[in-house]
C-alpha positions in Angstrom: 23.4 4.6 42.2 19.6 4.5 42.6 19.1 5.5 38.9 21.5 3.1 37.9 19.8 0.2 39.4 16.7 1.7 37.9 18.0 1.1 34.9 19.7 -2.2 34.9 15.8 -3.4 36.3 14.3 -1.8 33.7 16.7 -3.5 31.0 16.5 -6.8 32.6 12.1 -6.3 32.8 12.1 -5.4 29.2 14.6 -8.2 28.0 12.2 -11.1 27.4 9.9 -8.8 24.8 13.3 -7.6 23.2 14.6 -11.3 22.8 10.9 -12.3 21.7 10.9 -9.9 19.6 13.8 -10.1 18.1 13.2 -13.9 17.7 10.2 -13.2 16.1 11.6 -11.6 13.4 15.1 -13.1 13.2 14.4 -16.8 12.5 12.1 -16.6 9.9 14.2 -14.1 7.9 17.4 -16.8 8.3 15.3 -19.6 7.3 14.2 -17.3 4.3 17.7 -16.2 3.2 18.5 -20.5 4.4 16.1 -21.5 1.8 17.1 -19.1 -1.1 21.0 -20.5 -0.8 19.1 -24.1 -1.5 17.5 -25.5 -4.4 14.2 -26.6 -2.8 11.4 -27.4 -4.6 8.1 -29.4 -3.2 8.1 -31.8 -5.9 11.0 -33.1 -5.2 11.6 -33.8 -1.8 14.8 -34.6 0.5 17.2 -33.4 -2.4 18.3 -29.8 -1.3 21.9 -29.2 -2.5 23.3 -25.7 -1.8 23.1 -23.9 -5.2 24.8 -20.6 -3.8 23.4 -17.2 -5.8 21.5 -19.5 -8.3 18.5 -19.1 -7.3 18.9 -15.0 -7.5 19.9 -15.5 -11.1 17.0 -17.4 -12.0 14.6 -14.9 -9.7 16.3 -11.9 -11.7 16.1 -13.2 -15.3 12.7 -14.3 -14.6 10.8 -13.2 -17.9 8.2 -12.1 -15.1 10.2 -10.0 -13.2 10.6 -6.9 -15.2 7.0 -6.9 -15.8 6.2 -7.2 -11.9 8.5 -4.6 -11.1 7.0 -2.4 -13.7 3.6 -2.9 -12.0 4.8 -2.7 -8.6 5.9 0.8 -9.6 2.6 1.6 -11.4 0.4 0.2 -8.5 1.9 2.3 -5.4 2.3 5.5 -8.0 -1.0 5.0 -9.4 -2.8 4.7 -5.9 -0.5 7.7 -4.2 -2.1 9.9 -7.0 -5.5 8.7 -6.3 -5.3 8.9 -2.8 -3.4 12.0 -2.1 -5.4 14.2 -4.9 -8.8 12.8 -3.4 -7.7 13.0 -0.3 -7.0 17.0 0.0 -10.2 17.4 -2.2 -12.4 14.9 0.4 -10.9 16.9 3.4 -11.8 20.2 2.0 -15.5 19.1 1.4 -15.5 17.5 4.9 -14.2 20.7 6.5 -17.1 22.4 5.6 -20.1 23.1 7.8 -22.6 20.8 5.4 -26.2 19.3 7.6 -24.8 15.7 8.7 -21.6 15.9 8.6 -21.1 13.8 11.0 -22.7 10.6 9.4 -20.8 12.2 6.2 -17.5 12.0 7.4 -18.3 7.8 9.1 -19.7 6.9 5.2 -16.3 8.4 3.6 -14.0 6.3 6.5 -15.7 3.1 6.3 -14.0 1.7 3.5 -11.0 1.3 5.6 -12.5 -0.9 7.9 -13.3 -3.6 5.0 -11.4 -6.2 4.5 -9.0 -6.2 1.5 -10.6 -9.8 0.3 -14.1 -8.7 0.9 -13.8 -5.1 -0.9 -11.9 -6.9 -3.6 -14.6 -9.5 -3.9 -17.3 -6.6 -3.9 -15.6 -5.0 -6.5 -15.0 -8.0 -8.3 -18.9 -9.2 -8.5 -21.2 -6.5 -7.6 -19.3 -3.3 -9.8 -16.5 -5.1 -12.3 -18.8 -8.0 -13.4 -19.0 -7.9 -17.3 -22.6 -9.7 -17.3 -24.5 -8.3 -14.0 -22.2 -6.0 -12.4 -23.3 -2.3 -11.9 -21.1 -1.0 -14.6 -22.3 -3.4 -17.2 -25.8 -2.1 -16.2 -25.0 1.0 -16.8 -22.8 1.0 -20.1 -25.9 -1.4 -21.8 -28.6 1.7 -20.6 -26.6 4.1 -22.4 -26.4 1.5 -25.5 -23.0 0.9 -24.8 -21.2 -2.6 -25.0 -20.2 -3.4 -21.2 -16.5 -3.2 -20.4 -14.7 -6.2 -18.8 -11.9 -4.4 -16.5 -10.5 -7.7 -14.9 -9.6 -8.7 -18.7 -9.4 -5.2 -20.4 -7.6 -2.8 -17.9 -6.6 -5.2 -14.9 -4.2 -3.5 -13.4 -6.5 -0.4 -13.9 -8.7 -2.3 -12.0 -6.9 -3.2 -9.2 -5.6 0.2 -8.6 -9.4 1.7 -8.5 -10.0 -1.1 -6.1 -6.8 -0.2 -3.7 -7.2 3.2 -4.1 -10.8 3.0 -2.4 -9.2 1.3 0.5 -6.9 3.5 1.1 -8.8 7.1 0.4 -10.7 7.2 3.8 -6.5 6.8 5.7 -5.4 9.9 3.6 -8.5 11.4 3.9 -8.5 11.3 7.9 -5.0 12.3 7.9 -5.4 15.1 6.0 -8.3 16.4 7.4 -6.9 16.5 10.7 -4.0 18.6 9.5 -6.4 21.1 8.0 -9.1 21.3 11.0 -5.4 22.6 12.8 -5.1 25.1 11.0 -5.4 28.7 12.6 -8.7 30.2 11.8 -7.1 33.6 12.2 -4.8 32.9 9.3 -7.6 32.4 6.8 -9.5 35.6 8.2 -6.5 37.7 7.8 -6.0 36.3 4.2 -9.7 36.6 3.7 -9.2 40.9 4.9 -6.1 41.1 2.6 -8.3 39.9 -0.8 -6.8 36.3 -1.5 -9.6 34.3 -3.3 -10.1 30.4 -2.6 -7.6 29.4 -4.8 -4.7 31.5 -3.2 -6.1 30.7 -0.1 -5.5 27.0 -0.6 -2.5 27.1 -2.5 -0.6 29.1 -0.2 -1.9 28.6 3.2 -3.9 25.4 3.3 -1.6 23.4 1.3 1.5 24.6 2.8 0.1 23.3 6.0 -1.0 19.9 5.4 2.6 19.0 3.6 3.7 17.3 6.8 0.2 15.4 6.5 1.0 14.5 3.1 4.4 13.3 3.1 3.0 10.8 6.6 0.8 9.7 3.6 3.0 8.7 1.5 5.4 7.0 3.4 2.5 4.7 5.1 0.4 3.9 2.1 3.8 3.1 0.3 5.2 0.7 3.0 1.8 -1.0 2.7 1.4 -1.0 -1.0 4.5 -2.7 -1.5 2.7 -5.9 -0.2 -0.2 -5.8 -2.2 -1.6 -9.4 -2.6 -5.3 -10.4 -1.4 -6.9 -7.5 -4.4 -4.9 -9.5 -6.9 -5.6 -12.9 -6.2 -9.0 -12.6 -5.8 -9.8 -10.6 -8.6 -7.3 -11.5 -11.7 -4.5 -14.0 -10.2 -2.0 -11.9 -12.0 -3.1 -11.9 -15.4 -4.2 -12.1 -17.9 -0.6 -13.2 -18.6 2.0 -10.7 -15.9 -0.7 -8.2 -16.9 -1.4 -7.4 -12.8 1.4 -9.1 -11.3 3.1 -7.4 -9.1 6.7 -8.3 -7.0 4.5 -10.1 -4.3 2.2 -12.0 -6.4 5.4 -13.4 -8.1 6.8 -14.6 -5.3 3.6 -16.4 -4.3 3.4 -17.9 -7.4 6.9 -19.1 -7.5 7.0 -20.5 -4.1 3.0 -22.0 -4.3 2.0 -22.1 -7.1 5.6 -23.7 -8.6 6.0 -25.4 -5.4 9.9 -23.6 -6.0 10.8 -22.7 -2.1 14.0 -21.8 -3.0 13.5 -19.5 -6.0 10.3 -18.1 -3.8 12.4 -17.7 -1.0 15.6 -15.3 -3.3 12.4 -13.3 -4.2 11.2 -12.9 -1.0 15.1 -11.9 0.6 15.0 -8.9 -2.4 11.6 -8.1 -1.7 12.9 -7.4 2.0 16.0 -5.2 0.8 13.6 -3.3 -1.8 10.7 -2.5 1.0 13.9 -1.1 3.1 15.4 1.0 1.1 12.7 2.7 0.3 11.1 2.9 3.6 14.8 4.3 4.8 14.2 6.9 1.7 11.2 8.2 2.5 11.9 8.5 6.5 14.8 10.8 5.5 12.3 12.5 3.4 9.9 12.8 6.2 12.5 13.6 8.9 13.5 16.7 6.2 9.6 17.4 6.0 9.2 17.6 9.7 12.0 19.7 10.3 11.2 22.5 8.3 
């Protein structure tokens, strides 16, 4: 009897933050899928008929949407690569006894703790510049003619930028998993005559797979949301160049002052960023059982 009461006091203490909670994230997603049954533009207020799946059919045969789903996929691919390779290769250089390592190890994090809009803005004006950024500096001392990425290679660009971001995450995950790594397994495959390379490939890697695959399904979550890089640095173009599903939606619902069209977008964004985070946890549950 006592643990039941236990119980139905615990439920009934815990019941506001569920209903809060719930709240929190119910309305706004009603209102979204509201809006995206209605055709409600900005421009035209206080005329909102109910347009049924029309608004999906535009969203869908957007001549933008291919291209931003094409660029989703090459933005959270590209920056997984970039991250996850640079990553393992960061963690093994930090796992070695080097003089400061300590300071080493704060200068690699630190990018993580800069804002998205600030890092893109640094990028933007102090490296990317075409006139007095870094690069430009250094392309016209070699007698080169500078390179203007934002124009030339944008969504190039915004990958480099994001994948700077996000390094120092996979780098601290990663190097975690390898400092818990038994010492006694390396000295043992030291004693039996495996080199570095056999070492790594079949000890260390092995071990930090679990690492990895946490990588991946964080960073991809995340990625899937990417907005702040591109607006500040190429406000999706030049053309769809570097939009991605996000920016689209933005620009349909802000920029077109179309709610309703925004609004379809934003309901399939939702479904997208769940399947695939319900993907990859079964991915990582099969990782973590092994």
């Amino acid at each position: 009897m006592s643990t039941q009461h236990s119980r139905a006091a615990a439920r009934l203490m815990i019941s506001p933050a569920v209903l809060l909670l719930l709240g929190w994230m119910l309305i706004p997603l009603g209102l979204t899928i509201y809006f995206s049954l209605l055709r409600y533009n900005l421009l035209i207020p206080g005329d909102n008929p109910f347009v049924g799946w029309e608004n999906y059919e535009f969203f869908f045969t957007d001549p933008a949407f291919n291209d931003a789903i094409v660029n989703t996929i090459l933005l959270v691919g590209g920056v997984l690569v970039i991250t996850v390779i640079g990553g393992i290769l960061l963690a093994l250089l930090l796992d070695q006894p080097i003089w400061g390592q300590g300071i080493v190890r704060i200068l690699v994090i630190a990018p993580f703790f800069v804002m998205p809009t600030v890092s893109a803005l640094v990028w933007k004006n102090m490296f990317m510049n075409p006139v007095n950024g870094l690069f430009a500096h250094l392309a016209k001392g070699m007698g080169l003619e500078p390179f203007d990425f934002l124009a030339q290679a944008p969504l190039a660009s915004i990958i480099l930028i994001v994948s700077w971001q996000w390094l120092p995450f996979a780098t601290l995950i990663l190097l975690t998993a390898l400092q818990s790594l038994d010492s006694e397994q390396l000295e043992a495959s030291e004693m039996d005559g495996a080199g570095p390379i056999n070492k790594f490939v079949f000890i260390m890697l092995p071990h930090m797979a679990r690492a990895i695959t946490v990588v991946i399904l964080i960073q991809t979550i995340f990625l899937l949301s990417i907005f702040a890089e591109i607006l500040v640095t190429t406000a999706g173009g030049p053309g769809t160049a570097s939009t991605n599903l996000t920016y689209l939606i933005y620009a349909q619902s802000l920029l077109q002052f179309d709610v309703g069209l925004g609004s379809a977008g934003g309901v399939f964004a939702i479904i997208l960023a769940n399947i695939v985070a319900i993907f990859l946890m079964r991915m990582i549950g099969k990782n973590l059982d092994l």
